[in-house]
N, CA, C and O of each residue as an XYZ file, in Angstrom:
568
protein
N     -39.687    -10.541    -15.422
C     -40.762    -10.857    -16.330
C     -40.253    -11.848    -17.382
O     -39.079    -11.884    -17.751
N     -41.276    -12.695    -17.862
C     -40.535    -13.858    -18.863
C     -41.443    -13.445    -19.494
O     -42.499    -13.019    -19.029
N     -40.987    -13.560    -21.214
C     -41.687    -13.372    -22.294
C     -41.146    -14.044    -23.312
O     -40.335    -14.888    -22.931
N     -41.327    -13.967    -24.700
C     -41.187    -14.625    -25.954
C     -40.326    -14.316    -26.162
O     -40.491    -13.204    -25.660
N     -39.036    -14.271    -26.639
C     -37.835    -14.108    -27.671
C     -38.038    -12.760    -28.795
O     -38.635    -12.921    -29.859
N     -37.737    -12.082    -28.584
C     -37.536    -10.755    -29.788
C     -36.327    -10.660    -30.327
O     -35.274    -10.758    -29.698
N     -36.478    -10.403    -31.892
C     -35.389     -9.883    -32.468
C     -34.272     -9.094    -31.823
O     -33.063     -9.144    -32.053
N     -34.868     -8.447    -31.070
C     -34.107     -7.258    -30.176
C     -33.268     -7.896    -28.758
O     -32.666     -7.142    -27.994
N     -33.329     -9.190    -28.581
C     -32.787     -9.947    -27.676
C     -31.492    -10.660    -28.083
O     -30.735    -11.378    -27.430
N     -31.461    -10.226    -29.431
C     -29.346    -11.099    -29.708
C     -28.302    -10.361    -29.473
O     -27.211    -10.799    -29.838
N     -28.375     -9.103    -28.830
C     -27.141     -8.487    -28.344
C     -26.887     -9.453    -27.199
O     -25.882    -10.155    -27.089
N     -28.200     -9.395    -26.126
C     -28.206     -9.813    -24.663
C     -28.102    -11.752    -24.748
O     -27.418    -12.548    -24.105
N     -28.799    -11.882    -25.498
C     -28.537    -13.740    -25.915
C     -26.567    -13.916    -26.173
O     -25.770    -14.764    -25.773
N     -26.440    -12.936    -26.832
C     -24.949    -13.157    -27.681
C     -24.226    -12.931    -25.828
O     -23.745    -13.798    -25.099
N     -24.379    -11.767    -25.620
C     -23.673    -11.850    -24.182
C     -23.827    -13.038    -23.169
O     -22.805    -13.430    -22.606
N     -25.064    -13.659    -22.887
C     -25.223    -14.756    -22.106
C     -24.848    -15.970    -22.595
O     -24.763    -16.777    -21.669
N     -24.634    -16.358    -23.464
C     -23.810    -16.980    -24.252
C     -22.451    -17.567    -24.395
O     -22.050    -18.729    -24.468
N     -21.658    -15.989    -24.420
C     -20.230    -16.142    -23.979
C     -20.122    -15.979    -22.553
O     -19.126    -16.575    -22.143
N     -20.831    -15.343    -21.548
C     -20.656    -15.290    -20.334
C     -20.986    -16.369    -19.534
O     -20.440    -16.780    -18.510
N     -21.816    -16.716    -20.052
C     -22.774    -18.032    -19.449
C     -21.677    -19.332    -19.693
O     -20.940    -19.843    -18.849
N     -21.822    -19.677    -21.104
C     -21.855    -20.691    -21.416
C     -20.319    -20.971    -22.059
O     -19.920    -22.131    -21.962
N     -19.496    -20.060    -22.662
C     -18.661    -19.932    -23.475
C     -18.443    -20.230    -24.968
O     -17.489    -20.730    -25.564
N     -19.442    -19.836    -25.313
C     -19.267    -19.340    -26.460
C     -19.156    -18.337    -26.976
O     -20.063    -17.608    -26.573
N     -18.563    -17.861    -27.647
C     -18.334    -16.809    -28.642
C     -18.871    -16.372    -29.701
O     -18.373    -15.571    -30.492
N     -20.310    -17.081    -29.780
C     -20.656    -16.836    -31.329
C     -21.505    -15.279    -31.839
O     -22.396    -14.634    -31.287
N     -20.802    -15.088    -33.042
C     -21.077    -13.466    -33.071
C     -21.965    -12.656    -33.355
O     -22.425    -12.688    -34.496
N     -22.425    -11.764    -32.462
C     -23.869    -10.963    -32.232
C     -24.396    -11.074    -33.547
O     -25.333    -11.871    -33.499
N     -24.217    -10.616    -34.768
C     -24.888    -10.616    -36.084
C     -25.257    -12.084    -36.639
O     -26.224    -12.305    -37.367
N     -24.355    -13.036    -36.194
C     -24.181    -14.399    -36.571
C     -25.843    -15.180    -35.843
O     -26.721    -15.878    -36.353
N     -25.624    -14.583    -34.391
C     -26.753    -15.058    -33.329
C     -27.682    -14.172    -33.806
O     -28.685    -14.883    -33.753
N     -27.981    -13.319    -34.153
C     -29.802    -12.736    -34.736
C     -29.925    -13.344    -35.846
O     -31.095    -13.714    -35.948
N     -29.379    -13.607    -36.640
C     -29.596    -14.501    -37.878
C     -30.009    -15.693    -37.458
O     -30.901    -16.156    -38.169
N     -29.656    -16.419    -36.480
C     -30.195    -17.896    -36.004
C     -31.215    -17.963    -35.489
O     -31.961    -18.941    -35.519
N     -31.555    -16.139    -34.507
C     -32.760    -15.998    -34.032
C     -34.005    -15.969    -35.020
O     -35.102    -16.515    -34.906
N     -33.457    -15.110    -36.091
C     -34.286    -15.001    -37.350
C     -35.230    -16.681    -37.349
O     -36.420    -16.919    -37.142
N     -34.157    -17.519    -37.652
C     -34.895    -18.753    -38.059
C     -35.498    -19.697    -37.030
O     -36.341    -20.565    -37.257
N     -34.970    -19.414    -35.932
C     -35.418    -20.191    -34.750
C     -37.088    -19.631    -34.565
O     -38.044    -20.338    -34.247
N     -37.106    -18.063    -34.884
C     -38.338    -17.753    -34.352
C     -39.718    -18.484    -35.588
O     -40.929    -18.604    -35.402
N     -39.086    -18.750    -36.487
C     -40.150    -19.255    -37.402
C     -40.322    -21.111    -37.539
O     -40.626    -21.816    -38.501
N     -40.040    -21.378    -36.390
C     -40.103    -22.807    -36.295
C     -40.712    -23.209    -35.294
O     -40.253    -23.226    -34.152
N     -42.023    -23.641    -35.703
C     -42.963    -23.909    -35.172
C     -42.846    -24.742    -33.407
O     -43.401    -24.553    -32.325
N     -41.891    -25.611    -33.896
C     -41.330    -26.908    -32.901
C     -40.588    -25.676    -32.072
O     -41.134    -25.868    -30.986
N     -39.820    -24.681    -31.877
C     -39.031    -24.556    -31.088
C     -39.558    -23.061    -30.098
O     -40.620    -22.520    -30.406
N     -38.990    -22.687    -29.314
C     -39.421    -21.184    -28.652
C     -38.477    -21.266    -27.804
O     -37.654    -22.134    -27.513
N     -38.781    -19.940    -27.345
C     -36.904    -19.260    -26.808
C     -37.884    -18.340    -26.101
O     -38.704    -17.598    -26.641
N     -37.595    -18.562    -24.404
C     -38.399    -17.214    -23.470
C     -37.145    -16.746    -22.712
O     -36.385    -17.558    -22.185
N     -36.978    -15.613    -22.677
C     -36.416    -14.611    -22.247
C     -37.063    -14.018    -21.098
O     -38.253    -13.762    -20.918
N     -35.665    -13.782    -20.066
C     -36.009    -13.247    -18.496
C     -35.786    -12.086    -18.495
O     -34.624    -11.938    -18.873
N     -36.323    -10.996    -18.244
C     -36.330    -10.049    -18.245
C     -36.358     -8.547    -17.537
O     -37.315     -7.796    -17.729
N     -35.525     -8.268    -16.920
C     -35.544     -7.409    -15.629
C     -34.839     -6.375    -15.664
O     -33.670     -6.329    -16.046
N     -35.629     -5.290    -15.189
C     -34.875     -3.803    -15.454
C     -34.773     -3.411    -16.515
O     -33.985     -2.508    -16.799
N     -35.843     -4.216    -17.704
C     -35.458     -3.843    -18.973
C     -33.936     -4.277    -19.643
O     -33.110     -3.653    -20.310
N     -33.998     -5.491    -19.183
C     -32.725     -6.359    -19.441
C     -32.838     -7.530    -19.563
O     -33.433     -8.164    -18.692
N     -32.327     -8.127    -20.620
C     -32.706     -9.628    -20.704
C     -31.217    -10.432    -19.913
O     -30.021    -10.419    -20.203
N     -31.987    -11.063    -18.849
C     -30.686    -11.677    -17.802
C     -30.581    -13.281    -18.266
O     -29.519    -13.859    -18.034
N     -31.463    -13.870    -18.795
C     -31.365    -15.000    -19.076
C     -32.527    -15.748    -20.011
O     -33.605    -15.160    -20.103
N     -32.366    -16.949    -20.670
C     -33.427    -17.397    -21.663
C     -33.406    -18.816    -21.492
O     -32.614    -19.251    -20.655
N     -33.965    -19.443    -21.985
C     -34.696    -20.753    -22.163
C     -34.799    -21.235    -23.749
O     -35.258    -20.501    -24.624
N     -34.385    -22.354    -23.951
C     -34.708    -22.308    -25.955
C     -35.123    -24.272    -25.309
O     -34.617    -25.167    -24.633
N     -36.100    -24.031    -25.951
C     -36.945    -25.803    -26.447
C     -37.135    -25.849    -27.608
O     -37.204    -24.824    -28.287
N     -37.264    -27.060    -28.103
C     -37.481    -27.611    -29.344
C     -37.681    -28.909    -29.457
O     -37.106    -29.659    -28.668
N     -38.755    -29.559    -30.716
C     -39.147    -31.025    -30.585
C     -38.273    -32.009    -30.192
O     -37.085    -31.709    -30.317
N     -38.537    -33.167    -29.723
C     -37.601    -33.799    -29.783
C     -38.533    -35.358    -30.255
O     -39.461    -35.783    -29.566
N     -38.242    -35.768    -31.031
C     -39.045    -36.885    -31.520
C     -38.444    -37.668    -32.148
O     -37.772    -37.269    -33.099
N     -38.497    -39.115    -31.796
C     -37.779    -40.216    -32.427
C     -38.671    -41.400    -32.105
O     -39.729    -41.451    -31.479
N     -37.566    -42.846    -33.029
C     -38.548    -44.102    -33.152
C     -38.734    -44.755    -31.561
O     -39.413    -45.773    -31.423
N     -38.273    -44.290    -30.725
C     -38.431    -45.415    -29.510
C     -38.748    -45.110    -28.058
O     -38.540    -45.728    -27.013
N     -39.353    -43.888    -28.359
C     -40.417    -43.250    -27.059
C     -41.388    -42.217    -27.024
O     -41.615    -41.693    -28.114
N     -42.042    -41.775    -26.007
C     -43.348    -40.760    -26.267
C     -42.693    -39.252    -26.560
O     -41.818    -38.727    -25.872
N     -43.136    -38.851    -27.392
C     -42.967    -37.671    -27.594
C     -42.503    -36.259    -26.643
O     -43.337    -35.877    -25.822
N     -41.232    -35.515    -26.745
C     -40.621    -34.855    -25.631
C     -40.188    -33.351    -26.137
O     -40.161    -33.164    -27.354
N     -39.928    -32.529    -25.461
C     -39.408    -31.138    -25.670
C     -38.050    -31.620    -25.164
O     -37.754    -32.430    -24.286
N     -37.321    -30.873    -25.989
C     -35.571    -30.758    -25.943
C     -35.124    -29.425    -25.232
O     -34.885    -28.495    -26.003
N     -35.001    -29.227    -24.133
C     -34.193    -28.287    -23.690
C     -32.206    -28.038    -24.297
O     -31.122    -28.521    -23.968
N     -32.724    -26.968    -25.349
C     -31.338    -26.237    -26.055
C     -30.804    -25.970    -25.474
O     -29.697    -26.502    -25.390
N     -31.182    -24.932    -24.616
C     -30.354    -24.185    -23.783
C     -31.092    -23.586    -22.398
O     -32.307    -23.778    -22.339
N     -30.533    -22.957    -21.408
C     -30.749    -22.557    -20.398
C     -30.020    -22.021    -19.723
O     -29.170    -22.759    -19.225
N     -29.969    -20.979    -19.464
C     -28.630    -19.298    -19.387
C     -28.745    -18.836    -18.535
O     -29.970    -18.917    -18.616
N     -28.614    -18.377    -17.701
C     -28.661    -16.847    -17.056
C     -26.764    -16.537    -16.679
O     -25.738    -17.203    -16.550
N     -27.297    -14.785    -16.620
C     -26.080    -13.955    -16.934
C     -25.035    -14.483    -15.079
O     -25.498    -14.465    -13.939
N     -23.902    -14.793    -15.446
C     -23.328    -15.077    -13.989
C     -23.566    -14.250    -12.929
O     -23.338    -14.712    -11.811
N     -24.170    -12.588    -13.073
C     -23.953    -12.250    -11.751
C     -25.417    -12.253    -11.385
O     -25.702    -12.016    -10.211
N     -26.397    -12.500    -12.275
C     -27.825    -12.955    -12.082
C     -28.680    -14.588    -11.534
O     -29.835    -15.011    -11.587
N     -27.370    -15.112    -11.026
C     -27.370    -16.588    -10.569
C     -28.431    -16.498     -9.840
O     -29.325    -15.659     -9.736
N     -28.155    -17.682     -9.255
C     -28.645    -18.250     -7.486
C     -29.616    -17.117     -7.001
O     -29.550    -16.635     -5.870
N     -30.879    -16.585     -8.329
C     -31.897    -15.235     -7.890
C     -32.899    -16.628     -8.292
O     -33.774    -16.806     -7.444
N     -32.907    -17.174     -8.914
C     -34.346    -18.437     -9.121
C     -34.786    -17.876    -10.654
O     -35.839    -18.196    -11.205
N     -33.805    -17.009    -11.209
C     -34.367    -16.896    -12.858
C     -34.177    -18.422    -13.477
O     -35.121    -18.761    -14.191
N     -33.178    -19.346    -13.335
C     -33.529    -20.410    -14.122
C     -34.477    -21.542    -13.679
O     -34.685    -22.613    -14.248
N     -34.909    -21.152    -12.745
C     -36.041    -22.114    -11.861
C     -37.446    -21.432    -12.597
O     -38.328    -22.248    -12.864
N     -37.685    -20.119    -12.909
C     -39.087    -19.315    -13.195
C     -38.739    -19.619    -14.969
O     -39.623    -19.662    -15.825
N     -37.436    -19.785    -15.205
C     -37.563    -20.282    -17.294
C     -37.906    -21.674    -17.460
O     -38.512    -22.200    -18.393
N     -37.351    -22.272    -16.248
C     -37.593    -23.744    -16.734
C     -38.953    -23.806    -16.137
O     -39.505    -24.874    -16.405
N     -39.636    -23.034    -15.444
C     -41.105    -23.476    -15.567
C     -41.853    -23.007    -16.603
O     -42.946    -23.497    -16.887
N     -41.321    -22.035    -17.234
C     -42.401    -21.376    -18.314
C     -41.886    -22.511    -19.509
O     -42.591    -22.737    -20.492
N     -40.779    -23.080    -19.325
C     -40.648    -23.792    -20.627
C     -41.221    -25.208    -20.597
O     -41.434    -25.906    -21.589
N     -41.493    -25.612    -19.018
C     -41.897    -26.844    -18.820
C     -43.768    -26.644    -19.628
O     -44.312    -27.303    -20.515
N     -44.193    -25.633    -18.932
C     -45.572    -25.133    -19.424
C     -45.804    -25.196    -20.501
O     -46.612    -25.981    -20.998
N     -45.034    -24.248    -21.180
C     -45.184    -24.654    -23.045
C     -45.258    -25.873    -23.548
O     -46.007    -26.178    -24.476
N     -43.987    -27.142    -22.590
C     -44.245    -28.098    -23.357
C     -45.325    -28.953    -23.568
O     -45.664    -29.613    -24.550
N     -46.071    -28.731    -21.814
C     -47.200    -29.624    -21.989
C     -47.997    -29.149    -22.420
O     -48.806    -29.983    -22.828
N     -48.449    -27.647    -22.692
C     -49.598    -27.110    -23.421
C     -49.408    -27.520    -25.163
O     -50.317    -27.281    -25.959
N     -47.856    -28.279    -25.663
C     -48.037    -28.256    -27.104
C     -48.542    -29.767    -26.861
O     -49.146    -30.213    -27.836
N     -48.413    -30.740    -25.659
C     -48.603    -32.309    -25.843
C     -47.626    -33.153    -25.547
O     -47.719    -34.380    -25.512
N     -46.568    -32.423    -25.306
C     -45.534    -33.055    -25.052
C     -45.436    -34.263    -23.714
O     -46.228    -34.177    -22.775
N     -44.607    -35.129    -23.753
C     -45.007    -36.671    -22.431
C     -43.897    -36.240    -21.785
O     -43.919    -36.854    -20.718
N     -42.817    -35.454    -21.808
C     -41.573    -35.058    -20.790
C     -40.934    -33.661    -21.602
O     -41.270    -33.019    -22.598
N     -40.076    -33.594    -20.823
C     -39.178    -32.837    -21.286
C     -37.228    -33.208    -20.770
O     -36.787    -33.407    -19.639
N     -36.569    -33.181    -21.937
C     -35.115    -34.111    -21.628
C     -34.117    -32.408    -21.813
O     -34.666    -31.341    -22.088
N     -32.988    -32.539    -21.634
C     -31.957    -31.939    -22.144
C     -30.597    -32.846    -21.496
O     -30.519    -33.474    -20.440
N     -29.435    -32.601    -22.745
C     -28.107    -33.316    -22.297
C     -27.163    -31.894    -21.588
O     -27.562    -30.742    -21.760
N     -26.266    -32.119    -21.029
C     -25.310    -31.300    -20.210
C     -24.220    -31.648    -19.925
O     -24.165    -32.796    -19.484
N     -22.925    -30.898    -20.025
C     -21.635    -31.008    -19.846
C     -21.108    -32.338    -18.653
O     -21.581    -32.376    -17.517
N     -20.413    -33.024    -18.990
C     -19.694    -33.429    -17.290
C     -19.290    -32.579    -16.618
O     -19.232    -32.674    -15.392
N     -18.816    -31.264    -17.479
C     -17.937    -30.226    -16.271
C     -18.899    -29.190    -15.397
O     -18.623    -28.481    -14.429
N     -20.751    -29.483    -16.485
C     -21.346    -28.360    -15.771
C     -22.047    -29.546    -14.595
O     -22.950    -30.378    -14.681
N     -21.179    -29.149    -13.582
C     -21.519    -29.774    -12.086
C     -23.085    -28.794    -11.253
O     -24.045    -29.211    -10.605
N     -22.775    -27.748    -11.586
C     -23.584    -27.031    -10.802
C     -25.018    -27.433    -11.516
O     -25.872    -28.038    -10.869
N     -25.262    -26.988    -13.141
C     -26.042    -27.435    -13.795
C     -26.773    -29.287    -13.939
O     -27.806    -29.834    -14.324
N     -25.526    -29.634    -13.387
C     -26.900    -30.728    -13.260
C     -27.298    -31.335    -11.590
O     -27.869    -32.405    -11.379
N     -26.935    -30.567    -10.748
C     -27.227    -30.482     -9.668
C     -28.781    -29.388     -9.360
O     -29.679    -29.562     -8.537
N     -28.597    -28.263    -10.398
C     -29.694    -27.960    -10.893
C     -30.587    -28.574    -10.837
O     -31.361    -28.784     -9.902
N     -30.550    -29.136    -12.448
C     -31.709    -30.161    -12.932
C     -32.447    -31.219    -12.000
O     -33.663    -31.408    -11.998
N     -31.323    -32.011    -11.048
C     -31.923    -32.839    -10.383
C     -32.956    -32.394     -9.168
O     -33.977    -33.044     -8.947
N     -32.676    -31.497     -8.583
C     -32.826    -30.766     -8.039
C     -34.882    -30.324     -8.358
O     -35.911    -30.111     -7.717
N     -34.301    -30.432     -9.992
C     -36.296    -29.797     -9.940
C     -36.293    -31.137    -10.796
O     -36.068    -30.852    -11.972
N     -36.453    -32.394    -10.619
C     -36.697    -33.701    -11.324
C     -36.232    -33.888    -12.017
O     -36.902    -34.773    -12.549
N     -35.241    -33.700    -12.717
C     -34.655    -34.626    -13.667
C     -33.986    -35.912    -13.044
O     -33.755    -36.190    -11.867
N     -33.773    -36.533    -14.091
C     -33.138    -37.869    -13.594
C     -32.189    -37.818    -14.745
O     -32.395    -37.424    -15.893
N     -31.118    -38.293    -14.203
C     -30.060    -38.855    -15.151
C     -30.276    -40.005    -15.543
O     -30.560    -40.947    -14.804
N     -30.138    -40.058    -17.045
C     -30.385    -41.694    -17.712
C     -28.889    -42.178    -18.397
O     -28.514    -43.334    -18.590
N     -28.283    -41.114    -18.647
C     -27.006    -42.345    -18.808
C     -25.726    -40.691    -19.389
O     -26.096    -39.518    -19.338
N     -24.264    -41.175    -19.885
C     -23.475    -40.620    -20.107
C     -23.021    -40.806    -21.411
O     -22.748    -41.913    -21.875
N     -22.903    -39.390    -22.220
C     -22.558    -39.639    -23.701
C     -21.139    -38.994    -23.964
O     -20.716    -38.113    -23.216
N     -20.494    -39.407    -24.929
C     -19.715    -38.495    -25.817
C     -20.717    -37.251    -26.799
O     -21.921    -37.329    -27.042
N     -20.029    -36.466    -27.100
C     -20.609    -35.595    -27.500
C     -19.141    -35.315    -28.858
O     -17.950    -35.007    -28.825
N     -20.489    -35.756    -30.227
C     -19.642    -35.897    -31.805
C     -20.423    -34.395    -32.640
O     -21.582    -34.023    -32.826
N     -19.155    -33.903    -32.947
C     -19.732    -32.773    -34.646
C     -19.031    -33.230    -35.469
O     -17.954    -33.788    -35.259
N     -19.722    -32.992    -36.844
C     -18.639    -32.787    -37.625
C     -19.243    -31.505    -38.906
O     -20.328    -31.430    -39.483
N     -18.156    -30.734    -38.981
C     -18.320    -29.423    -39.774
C     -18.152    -29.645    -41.227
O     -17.166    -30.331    -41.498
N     -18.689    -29.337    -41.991
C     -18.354    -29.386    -43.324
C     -17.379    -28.055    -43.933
O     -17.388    -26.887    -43.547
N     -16.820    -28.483    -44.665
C     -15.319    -27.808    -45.058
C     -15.891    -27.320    -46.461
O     -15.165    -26.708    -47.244
């Protein structure tokens, strides 16, 4: 079952997270982000849900700038490793594709690792197209 994002979903987000994706960031740290993510209008986070278990999620958010039509940003896109290759990220990325065009959105983009091979074999897979290769810059304030 896919549904909306609940408070009650950052234990299982925090686990798919580090399992998924590798990060580490910490369960109390991640409901606090959920806190604010859920009150932003531009963004939504659907959660897969099975057995009364959240196996994987979906997070979009605006993406809008000076030099094309208006798009949803795919954040993220998870599922738990031993919940793979079942078609949960094929049934999130349609509920998230749905949302976008029901807000107006003209596409939907997300960027992805060079190392995640499988992931963008994924993507292409249900239309994406690759448009080009970036570095990827932070910088943290001290």
């Amino acid at each position: 079952m896919i549904r909306t994002m609940e408070l009650k979903d950052a234990k299982a987000i925090q686990k798919i997270n580090k399992e998924s994706l590798g990060y580490d960031f910490p369960e109390k740290e991640t409901l606090e982000k959920l806190k604010v993510i859920r009150q932003l209008s531009n963004n939504r986070i659907f959660v897969y849900e099975k057995e009364n278990q959240v196996i994987g999620y979906i997070h979009l958010a605006e993406y809008e700038n000076t030099y094309h039509k208006s798009l949803k940003n795919i954040l993220t896109l998870a599922v738990r490793p031993k919940n793979q290759e079942q078609g949960v990220a094929s049934q999130l990325l349609e509920a998230g594709q749905n949302w976008a065009k029901n807000q107006g959105s003209e596409g939907i983009r997300l960027v992805t690792g060079f190392e995640r091979e499988n992931a963008q074999k994924f993507y292409e897979k249900h239309g994406f197209q690759k448009r080009k290769d970036q570095t990827n810059y932070i910088k943290w304030w001290e």
